[in-house]
C-alpha positions as CSV (number, residue, x, y, z in Angstrom):
1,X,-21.0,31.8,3.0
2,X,-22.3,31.3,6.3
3,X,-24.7,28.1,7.5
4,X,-28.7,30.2,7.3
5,X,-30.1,27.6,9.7
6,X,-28.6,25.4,12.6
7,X,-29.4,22.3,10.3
8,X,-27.8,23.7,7.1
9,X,-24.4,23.8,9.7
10,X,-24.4,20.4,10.8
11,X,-24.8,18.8,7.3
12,X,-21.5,21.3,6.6
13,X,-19.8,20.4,9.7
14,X,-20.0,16.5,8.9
15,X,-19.0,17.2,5.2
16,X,-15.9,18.7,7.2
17,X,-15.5,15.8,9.4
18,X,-15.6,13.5,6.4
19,X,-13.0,15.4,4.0
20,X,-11.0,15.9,7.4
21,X,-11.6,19.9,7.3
22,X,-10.5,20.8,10.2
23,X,-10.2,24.5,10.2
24,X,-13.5,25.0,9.7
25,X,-14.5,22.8,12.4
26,X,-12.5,24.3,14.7
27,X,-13.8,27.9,13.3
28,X,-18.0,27.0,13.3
29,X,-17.5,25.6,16.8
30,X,-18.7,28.3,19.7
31,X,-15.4,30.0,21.3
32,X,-16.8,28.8,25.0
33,X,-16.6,24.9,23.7
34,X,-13.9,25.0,21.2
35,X,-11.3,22.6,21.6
36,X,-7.6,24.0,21.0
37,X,-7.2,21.4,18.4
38,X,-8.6,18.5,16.8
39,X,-7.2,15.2,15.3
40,X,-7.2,14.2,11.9
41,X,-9.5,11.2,10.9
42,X,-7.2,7.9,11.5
43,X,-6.5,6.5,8.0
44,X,-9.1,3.4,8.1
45,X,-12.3,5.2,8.9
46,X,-14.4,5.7,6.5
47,X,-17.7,7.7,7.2
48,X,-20.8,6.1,5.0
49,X,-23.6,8.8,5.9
50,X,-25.4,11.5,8.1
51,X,-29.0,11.3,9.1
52,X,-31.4,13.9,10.3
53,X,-33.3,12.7,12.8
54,X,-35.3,16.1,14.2
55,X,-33.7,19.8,14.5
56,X,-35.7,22.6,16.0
57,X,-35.4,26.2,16.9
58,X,-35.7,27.2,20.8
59,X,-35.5,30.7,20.0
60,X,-34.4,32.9,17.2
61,X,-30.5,32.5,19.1
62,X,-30.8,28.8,19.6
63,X,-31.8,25.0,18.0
64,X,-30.8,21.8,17.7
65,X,-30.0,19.2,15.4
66,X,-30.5,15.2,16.3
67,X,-28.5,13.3,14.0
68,X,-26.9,10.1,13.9
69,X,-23.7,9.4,11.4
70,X,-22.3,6.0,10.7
71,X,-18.8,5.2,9.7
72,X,-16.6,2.0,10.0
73,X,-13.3,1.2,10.7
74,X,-11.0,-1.6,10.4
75,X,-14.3,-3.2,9.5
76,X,-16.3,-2.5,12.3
77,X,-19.2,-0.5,11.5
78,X,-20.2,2.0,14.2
79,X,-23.0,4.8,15.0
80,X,-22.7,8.6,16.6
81,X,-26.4,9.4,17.9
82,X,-26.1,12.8,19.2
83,X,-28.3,15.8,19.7
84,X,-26.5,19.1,18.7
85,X,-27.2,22.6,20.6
86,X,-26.2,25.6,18.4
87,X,-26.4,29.2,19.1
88,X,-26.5,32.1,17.0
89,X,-24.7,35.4,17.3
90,X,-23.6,37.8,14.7
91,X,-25.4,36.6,12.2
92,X,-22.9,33.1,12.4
93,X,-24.3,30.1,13.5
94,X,-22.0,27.8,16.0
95,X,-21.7,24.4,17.4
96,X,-22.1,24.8,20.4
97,X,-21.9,21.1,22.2
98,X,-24.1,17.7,22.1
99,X,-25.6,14.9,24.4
100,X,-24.7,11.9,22.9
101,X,-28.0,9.1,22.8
């Protein structure tokens, strides 16, 4: 089933994150940006929760999605403020890339 809005894929994309999904990270990120692989999660993190700060749709193509997810490891807690750009094309939403705040 594919993402309907830009913020229904980011929740996804951290769910995958968390549970260490990686294919379908790799697969829901936009070919241009798309790493050739990604790294699992080291054993001690631990990710404790995703927050929507804003998303919003540029055009009926493009949005983003301000976020900022917490996790910790080896007991030090830490934050990833980002806002997300995402495209759409071919009915598929993608991640496209992110300025980190």
């Amino acid at each position: 089933m594919q993402a309907p809005t830009a913020e229904a894929l980011m929740r996804s994309r951290y769910s995958a994150f968390v549970l260490d999904k990686l294919p379908y990270l790799l697969a829901t990120w936009h070919p241009s940006t798309r790493p050739e692989s990604l790294a699992p999660n080291p054993p001690d993190l631990k990710w404790l929760g995703l927050e929507i700060k804003a998303a919003a749709t540029q055009d009926a193509s493009h949005a983003t999605v301000e976020f900022v997810a917490r996790s910790r490891q080896a007991g030090r807690a830490s934050r990833m403020h980002e806002t997300s750009r995402f495209v759409l094309e071919g009915g598929q939403w993608f991640y496209v890339d992110g300025d980190l705040g």
